[in-house]
C-alpha positions in Angstrom: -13.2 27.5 11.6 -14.1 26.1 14.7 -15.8 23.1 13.1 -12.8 22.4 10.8 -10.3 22.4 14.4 -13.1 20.2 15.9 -12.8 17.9 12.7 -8.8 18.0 12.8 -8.6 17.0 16.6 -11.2 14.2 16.4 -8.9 13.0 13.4 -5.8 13.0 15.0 -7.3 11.2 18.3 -8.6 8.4 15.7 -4.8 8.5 14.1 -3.2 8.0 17.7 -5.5 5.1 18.8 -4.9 3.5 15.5 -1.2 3.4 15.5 -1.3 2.4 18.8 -3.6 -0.6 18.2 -1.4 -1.5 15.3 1.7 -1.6 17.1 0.1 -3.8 19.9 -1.3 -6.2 17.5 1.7 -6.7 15.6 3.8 -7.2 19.0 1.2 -9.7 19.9 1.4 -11.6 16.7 5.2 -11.3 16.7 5.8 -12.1 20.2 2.8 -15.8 19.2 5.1 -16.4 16.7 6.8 -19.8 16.9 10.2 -18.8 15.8 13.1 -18.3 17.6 15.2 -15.2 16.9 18.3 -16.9 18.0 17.6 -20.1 16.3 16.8 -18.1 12.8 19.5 -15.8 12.8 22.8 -18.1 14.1 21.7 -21.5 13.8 21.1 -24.5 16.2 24.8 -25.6 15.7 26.0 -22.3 16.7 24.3 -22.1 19.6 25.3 -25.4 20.8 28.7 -24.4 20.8 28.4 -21.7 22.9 29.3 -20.9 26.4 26.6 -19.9 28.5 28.1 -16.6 28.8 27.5 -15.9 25.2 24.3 -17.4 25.0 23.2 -14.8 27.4 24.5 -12.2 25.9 22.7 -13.0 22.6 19.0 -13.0 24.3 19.9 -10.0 25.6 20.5 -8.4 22.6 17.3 -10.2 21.1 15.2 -9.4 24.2 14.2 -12.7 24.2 15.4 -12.9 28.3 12.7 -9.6 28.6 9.0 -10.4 29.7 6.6 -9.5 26.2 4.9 -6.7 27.8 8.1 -4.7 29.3 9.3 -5.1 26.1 6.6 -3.7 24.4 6.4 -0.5 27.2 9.8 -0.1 26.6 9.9 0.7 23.1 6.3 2.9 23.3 7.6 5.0 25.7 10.7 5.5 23.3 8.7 5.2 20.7 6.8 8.5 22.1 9.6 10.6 22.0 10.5 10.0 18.4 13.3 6.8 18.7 12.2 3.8 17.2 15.0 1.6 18.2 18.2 -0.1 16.3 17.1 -2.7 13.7 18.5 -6.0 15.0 19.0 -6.9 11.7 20.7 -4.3 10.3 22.3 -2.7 13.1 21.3 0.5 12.2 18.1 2.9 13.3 15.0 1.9 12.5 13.8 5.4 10.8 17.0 4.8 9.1 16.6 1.7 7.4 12.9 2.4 7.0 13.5 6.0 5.3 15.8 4.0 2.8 13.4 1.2 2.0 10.6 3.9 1.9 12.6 5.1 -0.8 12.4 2.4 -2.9 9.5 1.5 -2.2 8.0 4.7 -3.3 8.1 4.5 -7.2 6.6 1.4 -6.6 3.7 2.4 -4.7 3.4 5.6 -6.6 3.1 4.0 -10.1 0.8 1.4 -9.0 -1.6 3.8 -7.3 -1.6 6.4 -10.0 -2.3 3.2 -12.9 -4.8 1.7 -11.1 -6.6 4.9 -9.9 -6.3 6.1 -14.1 -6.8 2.9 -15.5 -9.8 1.9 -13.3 -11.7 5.0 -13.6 -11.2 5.6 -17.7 -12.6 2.0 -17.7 -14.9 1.9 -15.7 -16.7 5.0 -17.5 -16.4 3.6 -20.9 -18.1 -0.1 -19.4 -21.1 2.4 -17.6 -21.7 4.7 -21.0 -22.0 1.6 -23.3 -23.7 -0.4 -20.9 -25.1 -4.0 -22.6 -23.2 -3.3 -25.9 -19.5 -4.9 -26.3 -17.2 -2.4 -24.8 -19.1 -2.8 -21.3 -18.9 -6.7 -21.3 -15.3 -6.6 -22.6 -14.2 -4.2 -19.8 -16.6 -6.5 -17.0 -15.1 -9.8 -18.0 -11.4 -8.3 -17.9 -12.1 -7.2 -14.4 -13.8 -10.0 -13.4 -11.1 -12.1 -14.3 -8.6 -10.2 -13.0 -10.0 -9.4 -9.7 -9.9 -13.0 -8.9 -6.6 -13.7 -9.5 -3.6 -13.6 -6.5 -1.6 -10.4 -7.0 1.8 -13.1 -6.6 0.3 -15.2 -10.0 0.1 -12.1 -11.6 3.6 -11.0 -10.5 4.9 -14.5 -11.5 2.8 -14.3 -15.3 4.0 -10.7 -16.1 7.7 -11.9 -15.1 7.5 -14.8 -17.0 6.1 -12.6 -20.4 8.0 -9.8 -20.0 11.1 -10.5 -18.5 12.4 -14.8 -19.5 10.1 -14.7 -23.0 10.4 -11.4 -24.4 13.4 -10.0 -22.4 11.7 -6.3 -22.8 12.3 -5.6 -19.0 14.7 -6.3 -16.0 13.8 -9.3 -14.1 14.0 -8.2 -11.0 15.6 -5.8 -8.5 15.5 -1.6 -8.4 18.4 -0.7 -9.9 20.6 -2.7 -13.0 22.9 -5.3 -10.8 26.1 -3.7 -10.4 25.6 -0.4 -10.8 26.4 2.2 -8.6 23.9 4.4 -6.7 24.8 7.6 -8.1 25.2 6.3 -12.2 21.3 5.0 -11.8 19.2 7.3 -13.9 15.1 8.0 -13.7 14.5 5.8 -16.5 16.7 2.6 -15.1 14.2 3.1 -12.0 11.4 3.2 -13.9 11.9 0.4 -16.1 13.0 -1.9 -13.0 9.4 -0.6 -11.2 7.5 -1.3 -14.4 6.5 -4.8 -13.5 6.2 -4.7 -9.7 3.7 -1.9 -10.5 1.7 -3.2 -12.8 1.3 -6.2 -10.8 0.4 -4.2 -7.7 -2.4 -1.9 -10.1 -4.0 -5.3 -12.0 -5.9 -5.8 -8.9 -7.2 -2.1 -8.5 -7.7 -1.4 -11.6 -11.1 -4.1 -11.5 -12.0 -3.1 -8.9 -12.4 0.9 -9.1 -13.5 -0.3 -13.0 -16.3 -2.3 -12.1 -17.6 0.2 -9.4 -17.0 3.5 -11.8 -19.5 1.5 -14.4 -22.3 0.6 -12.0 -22.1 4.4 -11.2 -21.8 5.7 -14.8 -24.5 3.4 -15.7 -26.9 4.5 -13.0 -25.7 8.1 -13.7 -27.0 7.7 -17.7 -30.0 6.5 -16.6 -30.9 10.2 -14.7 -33.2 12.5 -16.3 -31.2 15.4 -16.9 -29.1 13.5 -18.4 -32.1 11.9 -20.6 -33.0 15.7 -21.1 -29.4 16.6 -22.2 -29.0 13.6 -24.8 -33.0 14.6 -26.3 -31.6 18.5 -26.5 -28.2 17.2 -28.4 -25.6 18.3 -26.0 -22.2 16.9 -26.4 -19.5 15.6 -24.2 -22.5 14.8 -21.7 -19.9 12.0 -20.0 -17.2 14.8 -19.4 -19.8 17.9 -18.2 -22.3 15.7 -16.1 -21.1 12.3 -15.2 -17.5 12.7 -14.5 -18.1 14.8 -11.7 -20.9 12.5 -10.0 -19.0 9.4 -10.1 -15.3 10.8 -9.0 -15.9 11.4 -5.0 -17.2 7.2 -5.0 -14.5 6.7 -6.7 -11.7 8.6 -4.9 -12.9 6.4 -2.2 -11.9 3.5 -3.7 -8.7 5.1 -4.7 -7.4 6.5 -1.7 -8.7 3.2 0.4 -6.9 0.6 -2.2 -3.4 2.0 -0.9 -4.0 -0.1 2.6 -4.5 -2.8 -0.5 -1.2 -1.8 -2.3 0.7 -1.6 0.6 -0.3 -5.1 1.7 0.2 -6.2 -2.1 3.4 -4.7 -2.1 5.2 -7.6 0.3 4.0 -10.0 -1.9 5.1 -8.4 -4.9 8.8 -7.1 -3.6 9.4 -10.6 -2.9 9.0 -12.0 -6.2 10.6 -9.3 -8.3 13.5 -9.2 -5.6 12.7 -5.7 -4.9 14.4 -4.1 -2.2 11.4 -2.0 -0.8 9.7 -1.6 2.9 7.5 -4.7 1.9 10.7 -6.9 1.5 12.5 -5.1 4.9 8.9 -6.5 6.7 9.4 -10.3 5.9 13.0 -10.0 6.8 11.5 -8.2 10.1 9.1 -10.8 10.7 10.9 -14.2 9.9 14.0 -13.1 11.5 12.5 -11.5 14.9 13.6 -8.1 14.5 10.9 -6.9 16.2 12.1 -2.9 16.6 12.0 -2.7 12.5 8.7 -4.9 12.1 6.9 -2.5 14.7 8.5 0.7 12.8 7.3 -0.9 9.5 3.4 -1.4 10.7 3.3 1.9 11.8 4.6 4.1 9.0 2.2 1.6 7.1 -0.7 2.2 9.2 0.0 6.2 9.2 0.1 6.2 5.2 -3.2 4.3 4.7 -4.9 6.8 7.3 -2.8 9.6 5.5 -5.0 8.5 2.4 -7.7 8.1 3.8 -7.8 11.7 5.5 -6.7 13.2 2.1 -10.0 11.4 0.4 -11.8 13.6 3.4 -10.7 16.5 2.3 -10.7 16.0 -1.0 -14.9 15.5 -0.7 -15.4 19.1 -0.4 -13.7 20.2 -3.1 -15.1 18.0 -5.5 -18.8 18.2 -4.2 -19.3 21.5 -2.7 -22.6 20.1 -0.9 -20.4 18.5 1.1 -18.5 21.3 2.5 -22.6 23.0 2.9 -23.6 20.5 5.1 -20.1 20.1 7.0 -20.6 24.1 8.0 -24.4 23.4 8.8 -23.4 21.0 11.6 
């Protein structure tokens, strides 16, 4: 018990200085950046116009008249006691319009994370038990491929095929254009999430594949399982192997949502999805710096969420684990 408190505390000190260290480094960037808030959002014309009065007022409200770092212990120190700020953008609370946009966003990351986590490990054994025959170099090339290709090609080819050739699925957006919140059913979401998804999952699927067949391979090649196959057992890949090669893999799979995530701005942009990923690059290119510092650090606490949950998960799956963990 005291080990597991120990463990607990240590992880929450390392979830503290990493939210801090991400908020800092996206103020930095955003506070490097070359664009001017006022300039984005109303427009050189606008501003030339203006009395001097109103002018003033306007970098106010932008902060731009504040020095960087008072801004940035401002909005910690608020931050610290649970307000995140008003989006500039949106004039409303931050949590607010991230908690909406979280929303959204979640069928997207959900479905891409489960496919490519599925996908990539039923794969990947297949490749590793047939290893040299044609299944394996099917399943290698596929990933190979696909691994190298820019998640935003693959968003563009899958609308293209899916959406302007064969008209199978919506071409964009969360919900059917015009319809109202309340009339949009489970299926309409899913079928609008379809594509963004699969896009997002092309990229993990390879790459959990091609690391669940160098450990399935390497597993087959073990003597017990040499002894198994000369004694005749069956369903040796279900008894034996899947148990070896699941805790490398739930490492891949919990650590590709920091991939996902990042994916997911590229993604929501092309497929006009209206998710935290798209919220971000209106953040970012229109200087609404509350929202964008929001937006990195719900980001950063889900990636460390998953990456804690793969932690506990180790135990459970290999019980040596949890041995050793009580030895120390």
């Amino acid at each position: 018990m005291r080990h597991r408190l120990g463990s607990a505390g240590k992880k929450l000190i390392r979830m503290a200085l990493l939210l801090l260290g991400t908020s800092l480094t996206a103020f930095l960037l955003m506070a490097a950046s070359p664009l001017d808030p006022l300039q984005t959002n109303i427009g050189q014309a606008a501003l030339g116009s203006m009395t001097r009065e109103q002018v003033d007022r306007l970098e106010e409200y932008w902060g731009t008249d504040t020095p960087p770092m008072e801004r940035y212990l401002g909005w910690l120190e608020s931050a610290l006691k649970g307000d995140f700020g008003t989006s500039l953008l949106y004039r409303r609370p931050v949590l607010e319009v991230i908690g909406q946009r979280l929303g959204s966003s979640l069928w997207l990351l959900l479905t891409a994370w489960l496919l490519s986590g599925t996908l990539g490990f039923v794969l990947g054994l297949t490749a590793g038990a047939n290893r040299g025959r044609w299944p394996d170099k099917l399943v290698r090339g596929c990933c190979l491929v696909l691994s190298s290709a820019p998640v935003f090609w693959l968003a563009l080819l899958l609308l293209m095929v899916f959406s302007v050739w064969l008209k199978v699925l919506p071409i964009g957006l969360a919900v059917p254009i015009g319809a109202e919140a309340a009339s949009v059913t489970l299926i309409q979401r899913l079928r609008h999430a379809l594509l963004p998804a699969l896009a997002l999952s092309i990229s993990g699927i390879a790459g959990i594949a091609l690391h669940t067949r160098e450990k399935t391979a390497d597993e087959m090649e073990r003597d017990y399982i040499l002894y198994a196959q000369a004694m005749g057992e069956r369903h040796i890949l279900l008894r034996h192997v899947v148990r070896n090669v699941a805790l490398p893999a739930i490492t891949l799979q919990f650590a590709s949502i920091g991939e996902i995530v990042g994916g997911s701005v590229l993604v929501e942009q092309v497929f006009s999805y209206p998710g935290l990923g798209q919220a971000a690059v209106s953040a970012g290119l229109g200087g609404d710096m509350p929202l964008l510092l929001g937006i990195a650090v719900v980001t950063a606490a889900l990636v460390f969420g998953g990456n804690l949950t793969a932690d506990l998960l180790y135990g459970a799956i290999d019980p040596r684990i949890r041995r050793e963990a009580a030895k120390r």
